[in-house]
C-alpha positions in Angstrom: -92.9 -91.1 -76.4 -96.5 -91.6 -76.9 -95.8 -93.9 -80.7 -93.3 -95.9 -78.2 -96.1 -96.7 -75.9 -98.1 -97.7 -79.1 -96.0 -99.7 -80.7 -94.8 -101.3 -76.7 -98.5 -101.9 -76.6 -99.2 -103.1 -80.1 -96.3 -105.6 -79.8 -97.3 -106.8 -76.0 -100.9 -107.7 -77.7 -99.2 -109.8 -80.1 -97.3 -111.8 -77.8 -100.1 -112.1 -75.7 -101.8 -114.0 -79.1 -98.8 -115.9 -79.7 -98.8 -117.0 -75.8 -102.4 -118.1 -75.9 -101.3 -120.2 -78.6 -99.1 -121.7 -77.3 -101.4 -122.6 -73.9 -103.3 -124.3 -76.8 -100.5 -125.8 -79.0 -97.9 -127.9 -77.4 -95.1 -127.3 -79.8 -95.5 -123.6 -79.3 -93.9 -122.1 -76.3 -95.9 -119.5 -74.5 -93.6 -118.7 -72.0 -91.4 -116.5 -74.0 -94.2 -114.7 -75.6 -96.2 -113.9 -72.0 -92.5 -113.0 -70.9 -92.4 -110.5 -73.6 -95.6 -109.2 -73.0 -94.9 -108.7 -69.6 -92.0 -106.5 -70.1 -94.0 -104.6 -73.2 -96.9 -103.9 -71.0 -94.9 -102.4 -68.1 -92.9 -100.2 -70.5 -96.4 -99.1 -72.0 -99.4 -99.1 -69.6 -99.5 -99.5 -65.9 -103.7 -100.8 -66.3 -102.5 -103.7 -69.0 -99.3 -104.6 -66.6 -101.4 -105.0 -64.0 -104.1 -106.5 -65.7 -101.8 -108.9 -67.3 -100.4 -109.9 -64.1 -103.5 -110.7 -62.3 -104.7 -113.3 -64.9 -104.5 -116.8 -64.5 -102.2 -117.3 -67.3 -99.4 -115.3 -65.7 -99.6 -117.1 -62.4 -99.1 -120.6 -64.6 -96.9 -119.7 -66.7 -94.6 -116.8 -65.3 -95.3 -116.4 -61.7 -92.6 -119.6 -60.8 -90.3 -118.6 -62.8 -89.6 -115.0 -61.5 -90.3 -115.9 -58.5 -87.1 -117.8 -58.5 -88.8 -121.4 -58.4 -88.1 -122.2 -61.9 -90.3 -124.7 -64.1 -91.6 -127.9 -62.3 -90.2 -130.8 -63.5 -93.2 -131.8 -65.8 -92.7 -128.3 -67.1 -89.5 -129.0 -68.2 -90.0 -132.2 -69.8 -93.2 -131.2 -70.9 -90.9 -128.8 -73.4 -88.3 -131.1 -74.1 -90.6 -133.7 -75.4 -91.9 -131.5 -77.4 -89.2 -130.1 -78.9 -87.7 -133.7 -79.3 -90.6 -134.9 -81.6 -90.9 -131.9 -83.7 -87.1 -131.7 -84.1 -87.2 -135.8 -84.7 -89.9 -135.2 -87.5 -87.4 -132.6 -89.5 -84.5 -134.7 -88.7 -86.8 -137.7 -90.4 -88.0 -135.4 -93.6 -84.3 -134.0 -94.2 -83.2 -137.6 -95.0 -81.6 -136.7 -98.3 -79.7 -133.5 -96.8 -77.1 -134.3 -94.3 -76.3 -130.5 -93.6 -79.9 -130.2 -92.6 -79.6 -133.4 -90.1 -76.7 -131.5 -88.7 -78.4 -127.8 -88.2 -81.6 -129.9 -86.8 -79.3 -132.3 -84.4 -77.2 -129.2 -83.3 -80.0 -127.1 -82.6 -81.9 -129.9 -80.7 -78.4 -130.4 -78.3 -78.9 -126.4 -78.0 -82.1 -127.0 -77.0 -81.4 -129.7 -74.6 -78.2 -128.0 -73.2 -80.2 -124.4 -72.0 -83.5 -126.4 -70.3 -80.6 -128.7 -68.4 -77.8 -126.1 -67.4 -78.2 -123.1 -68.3 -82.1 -122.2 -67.2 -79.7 -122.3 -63.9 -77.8 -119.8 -64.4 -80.6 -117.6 -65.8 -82.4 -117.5 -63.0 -78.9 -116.3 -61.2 -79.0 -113.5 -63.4 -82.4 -112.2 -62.5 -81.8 -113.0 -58.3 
């Protein structure tokens, strides 16, 4: 048990990195990687769960979301936009390979499908 809460802890930290990177990057989510540290830090320690939840970049980035009020709007596009222009600039580079084009294109309409529909039903899942 005790190498679970080590490695629980060692990967929460991580996350935690990659999350503050993303705060600083805008092509780089961080709200999948403070979600992950969330749920790593309350399997391992009770002190970095609550920690973690105290800070400032919790309440931003999580706090909405499981509190059932979702992403603002300017979230949302915020994300999208993003994800548009760095999809856009692989779509623009794989000029002479169609099948990437279509991987790119399809994952984009992924993309744009789960921030319009089904975020939704997500957050019906965790109610």
């Amino acid at each position: 048990m005790k190498i679970k809460k080590l490695i629980l802890m060692a990967v929460g930290c991580l996350s935690l990195a990659g999350g503050c990177v993303g705060v600083v990057l805008p092509l780089l989510p961080a709200f999948p990687f403070f979600l992950l540290t969330v749920i790593c830090f309350t399997k391992s320690s009770q002190k970095l769960h609550n920690w973690f939840v105290g800070t400032k970049m919790y309440r931003n980035s999580l706090d909405p979301f499981l509190n059932k009020k979702g992403m603002t709007l300017k979230t949302k596009l915020s994300v999208m936009a993003s994800v548009t222009a760095l999809m856009s600039i692989g779509f623009i580079m794989m000029s002479r390979i169609p099948v990437g084009r279509i991987i790119i294109a399809g994952v984009w309409v992924f993309h744009m499908i789960f921030f319009l529909f089904i975020s939704l039903i997500f957050i019906g899942i965790f109610s």
